[in-house]
N, C-alpha and C positions, 0 to 999 in steps of 0.2 A: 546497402546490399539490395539488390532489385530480389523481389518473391516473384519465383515463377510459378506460375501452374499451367500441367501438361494438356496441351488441348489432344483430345483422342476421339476417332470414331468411334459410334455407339457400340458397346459391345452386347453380345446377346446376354442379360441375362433376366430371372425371372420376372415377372411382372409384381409380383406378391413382394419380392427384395426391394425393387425401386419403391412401390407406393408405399412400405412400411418403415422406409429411411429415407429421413431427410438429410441433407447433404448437413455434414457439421462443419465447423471451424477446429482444426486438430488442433491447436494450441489453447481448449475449451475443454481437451476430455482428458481425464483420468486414464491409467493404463485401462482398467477395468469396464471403461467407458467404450475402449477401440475397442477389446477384446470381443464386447458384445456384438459393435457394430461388425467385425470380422466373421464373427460364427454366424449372423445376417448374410454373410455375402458366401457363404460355406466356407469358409479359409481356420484356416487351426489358428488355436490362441495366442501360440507362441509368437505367431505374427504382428502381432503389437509392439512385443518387444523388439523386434529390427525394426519398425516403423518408429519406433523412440530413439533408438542407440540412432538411427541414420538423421532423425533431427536434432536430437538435442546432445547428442556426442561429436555427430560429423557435421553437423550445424548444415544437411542437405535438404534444401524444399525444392528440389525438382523429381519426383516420382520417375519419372525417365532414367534419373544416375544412381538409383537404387538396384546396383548391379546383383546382391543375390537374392532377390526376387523375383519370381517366373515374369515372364513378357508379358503376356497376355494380366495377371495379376497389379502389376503397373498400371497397365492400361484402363483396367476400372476405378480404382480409387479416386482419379481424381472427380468420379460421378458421382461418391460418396464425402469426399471429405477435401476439405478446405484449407491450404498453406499459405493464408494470407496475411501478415502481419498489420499492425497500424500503423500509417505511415508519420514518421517524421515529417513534421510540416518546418518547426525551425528548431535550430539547434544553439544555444547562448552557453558563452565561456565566461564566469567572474576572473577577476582581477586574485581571486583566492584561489582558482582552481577547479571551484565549485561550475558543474555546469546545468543547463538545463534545460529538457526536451521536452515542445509543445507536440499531440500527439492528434493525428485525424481517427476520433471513435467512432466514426459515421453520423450519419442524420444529420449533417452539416454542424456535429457539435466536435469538441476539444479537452483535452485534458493535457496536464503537466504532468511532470517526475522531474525529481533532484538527484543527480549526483553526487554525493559529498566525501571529498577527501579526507583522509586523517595517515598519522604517522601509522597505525598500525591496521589501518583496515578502509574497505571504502564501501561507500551507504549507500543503495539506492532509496529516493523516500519514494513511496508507489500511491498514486489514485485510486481511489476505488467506487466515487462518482463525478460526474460531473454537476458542479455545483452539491447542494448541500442543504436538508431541511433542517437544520441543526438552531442556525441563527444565532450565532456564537455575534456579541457584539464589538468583538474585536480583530475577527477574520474576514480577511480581503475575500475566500472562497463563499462564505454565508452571505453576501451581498450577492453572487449569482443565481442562489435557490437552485432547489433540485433540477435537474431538466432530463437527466437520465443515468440509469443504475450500471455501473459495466459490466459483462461478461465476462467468465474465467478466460476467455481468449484475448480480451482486452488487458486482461493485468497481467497475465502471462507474458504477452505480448511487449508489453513497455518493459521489462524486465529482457527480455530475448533480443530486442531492439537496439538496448544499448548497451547488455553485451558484445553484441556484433560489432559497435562501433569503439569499442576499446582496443588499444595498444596488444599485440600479442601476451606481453608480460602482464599484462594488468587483468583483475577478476572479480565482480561484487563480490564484495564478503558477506555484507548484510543487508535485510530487507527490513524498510520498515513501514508500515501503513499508516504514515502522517501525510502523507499528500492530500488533492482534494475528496472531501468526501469523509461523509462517517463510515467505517468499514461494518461497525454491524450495524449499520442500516440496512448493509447489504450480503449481508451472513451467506449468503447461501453458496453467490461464485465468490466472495472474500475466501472461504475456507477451501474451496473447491479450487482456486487457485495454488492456494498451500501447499495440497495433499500436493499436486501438480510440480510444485517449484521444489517441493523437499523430496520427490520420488527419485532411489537410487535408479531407474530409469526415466527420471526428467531430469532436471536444472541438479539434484543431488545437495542443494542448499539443506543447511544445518535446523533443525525446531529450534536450538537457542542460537542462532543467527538472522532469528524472523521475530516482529517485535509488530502486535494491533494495537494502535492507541485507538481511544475512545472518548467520547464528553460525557458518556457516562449511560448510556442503553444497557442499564442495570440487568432486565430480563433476558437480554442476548450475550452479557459476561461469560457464562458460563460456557461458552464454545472457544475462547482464547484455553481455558482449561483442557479441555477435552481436545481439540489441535495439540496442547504441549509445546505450544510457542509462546514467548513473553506478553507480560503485558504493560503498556502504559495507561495512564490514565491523566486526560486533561483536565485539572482541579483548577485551578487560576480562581481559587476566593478560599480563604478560610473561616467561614460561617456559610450557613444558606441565604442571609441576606445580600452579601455581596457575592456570593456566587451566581445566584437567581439574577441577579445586577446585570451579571458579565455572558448567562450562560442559563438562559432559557430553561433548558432542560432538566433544571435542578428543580422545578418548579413540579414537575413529575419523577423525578427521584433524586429527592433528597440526601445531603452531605449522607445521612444515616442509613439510608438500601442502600447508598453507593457502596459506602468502606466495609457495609457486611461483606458485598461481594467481592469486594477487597482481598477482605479474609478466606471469605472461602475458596477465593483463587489460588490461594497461597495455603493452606489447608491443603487444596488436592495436587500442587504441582512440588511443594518448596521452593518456588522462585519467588524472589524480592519484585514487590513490582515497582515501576517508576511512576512518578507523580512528575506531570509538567506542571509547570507553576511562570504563566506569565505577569511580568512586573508592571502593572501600570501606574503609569505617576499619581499619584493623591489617590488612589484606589487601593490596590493591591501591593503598593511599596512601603509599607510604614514598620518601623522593627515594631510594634505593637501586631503586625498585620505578621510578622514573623513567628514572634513568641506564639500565637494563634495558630499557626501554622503546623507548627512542634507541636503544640499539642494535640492536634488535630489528628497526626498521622504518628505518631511517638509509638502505640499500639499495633504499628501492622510494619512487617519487615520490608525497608522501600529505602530508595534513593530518589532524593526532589532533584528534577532538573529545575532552574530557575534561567525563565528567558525575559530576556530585556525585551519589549514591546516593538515588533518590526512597524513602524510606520506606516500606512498606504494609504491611500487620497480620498479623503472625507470620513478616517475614519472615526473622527472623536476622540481619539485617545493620545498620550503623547508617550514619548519612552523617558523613564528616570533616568537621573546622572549615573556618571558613573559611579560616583561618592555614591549616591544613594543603594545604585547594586552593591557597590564592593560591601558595606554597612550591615544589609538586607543577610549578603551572603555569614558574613562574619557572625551576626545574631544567630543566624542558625546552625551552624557550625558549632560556636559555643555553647551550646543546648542539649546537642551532642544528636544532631539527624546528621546522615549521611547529603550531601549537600556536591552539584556540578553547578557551575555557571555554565549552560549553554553558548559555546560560540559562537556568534551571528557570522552567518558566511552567506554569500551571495547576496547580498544585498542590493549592489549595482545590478545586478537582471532582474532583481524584484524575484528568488528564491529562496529567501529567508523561512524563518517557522511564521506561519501567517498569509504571507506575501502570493500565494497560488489563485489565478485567475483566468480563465481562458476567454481568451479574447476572438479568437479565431472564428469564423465562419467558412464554411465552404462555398461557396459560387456558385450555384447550380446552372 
């Protein structure tokens, strides 16, 4: 769907309005965000709310087709605020179903989102930087390094994007922030996208439909709690010596502040959190590496996802048999954790858990 924006001559208004507002990206603000910018422009508050219901109900970005709002009223916004989306640059369909959109965030950089099918629901995985200081030694995105933080209009956006381009019948059901990027690296529009996507005048998405994974940015946990949306946590080692191995960050908080904040996530929400747990071969696959595992997390209420090692080029690592997962999975199991085998989907476009890289540049 093309974004329009209205070109209109200057309208009179004060001098003190213009220079104290800067034009926003509306897919960036809060209701309470417009609201301000509104009573800026003298306009009553309630005016935010037709300016939400007519985007994100009527899915309308042209300012012109916003038929009950005065003329004149039309005519300024778009001197204020911004109906721009990110555009799709390409668009890939797996052989599963699974699809996935390279996204232009500007400055000539890119980001991805997944799609992902299931019989009773569908995922979107969401970005929340491009590249990654993380330095996770088994992810394709930590080989790009950080290069830049997105805007709540950017995640909003890849969310809004590929609503639009779904089948009438079809509707994300869920959000999750496993895409590129640690999300509390980037707390501030991560959350601020949230409040956005779950406002019963935004997107109306569910808190337990919205899920922050992390590698473990101990001191910023405590905002997955306070949102009231789920949490996962990327573990993939059970000790600090081979987690420190796999995953840097351990190095500065440790197996032992991680699983506090664990706890106290689950303390202040009662939600189970999830542990990802990827399987590398002769690393992280050993039923000894299992039984450890169980122990490890047997104290805090969770369900281990366990992902078989998506592949990507030069990265060192190899993926275990399947003998060795099904084994892996059955040890834990009988230990008595709650225990999924994650299913690798998208593999063929390189959208697997891992597998996110933007490659794109723009052209100047």
């Amino acid at each position: 769907m093309e974004n329009l924006e209205v070109s209109s001559p200057l309208i009179a208004i004060s001098p003190l309005v213009l220079s104290s507002k800067i034009k926003q990206n509306f897919f960036g603000l809060t209701l309470s965000d417009l609201e301000n910018i509104l009573q800026g422009m003298g306009k009553e508050k309630f005016r935010a709310q037709q300016l939400f219901k007519w985007v994100y109900e009527k899915r309308t970005f042209d300012f012109s087709q916003m038929s009950n709002l005065a003329k004149n009223f039309r005519d300024e916004l778009p001197l204020f605020i911004d109906l721009s989306l990110p555009k799709v640059i390409k668009h890939l369909k797996s052989v599963d179903g699974t699809q996935k959109f390279l996204f232009d965030v500007g400055d000539g950089e890119s980001v991805e989102s997944v799609l992902i099918p299931s019989d009773d629901r569908l995922t979107l995985c969401i970005s929340s930087e491009v590249g990654c200081n993380m330095a996770c030694k088994f992810c394709f995105t930590a080989k790009q390094k950080l290069k830049k933080r997105l805007t709540a209009a950017d995640i909003v956006g890849q969310f809004l994007q590929v609503s639009l381009l779904l089948n009438p019948d079809q509707r994300i059901s869920n959000i999750v922030f496993m895409g590129m990027g640690e999300p509390l690296d980037n707390p501030d529009e991560v959350f601020k996208a949230i409040e956005i996507l779950h406002s019963d005048w935004g997107m109306n998405v569910s808190r337990k439909k919205i899920t922050v994974s992390t590698s473990g940015l101990v001191p910023e946990m405590w905002r997955v709690a306070h949102a009231k949306v789920r949490l996962a946590v990327s573990l993939n080692g059970y000790n600090d010596e081979v987690r420190s191995q796999v995953m840097p960050i351990n190095k500065k908080y440790p197996l032992k502040d991680l699983l506090a904040a664990c706890r106290e996530y689950y303390k202040e929400t009662k939600e189970k959190i999830t542990f990802e747990y990827v399987l590398l071969q002769g690393i992280t696959d050993s039923i000894e590496a299992a039984r450890a595992l169980h122990k490890l997390t047997r104290s805090i209420p969770c369900k281990i996802n366990i992902i078989p090692f998506n592949e990507h080029p030069d990265s060192g690592f190899h993926r275990p048999s399947d003998e060795t997962v099904k084994a892996f999975q059955q040890e834990l199991t009988f230990l008595g954790s709650q225990v999924l085998l994650r299913k690798t989907m998208g593999r063929d476009i390189f959208a697997a858990c891992g597998q996110l890289n933007a490659t794109y540049k723009k052209k100047n």
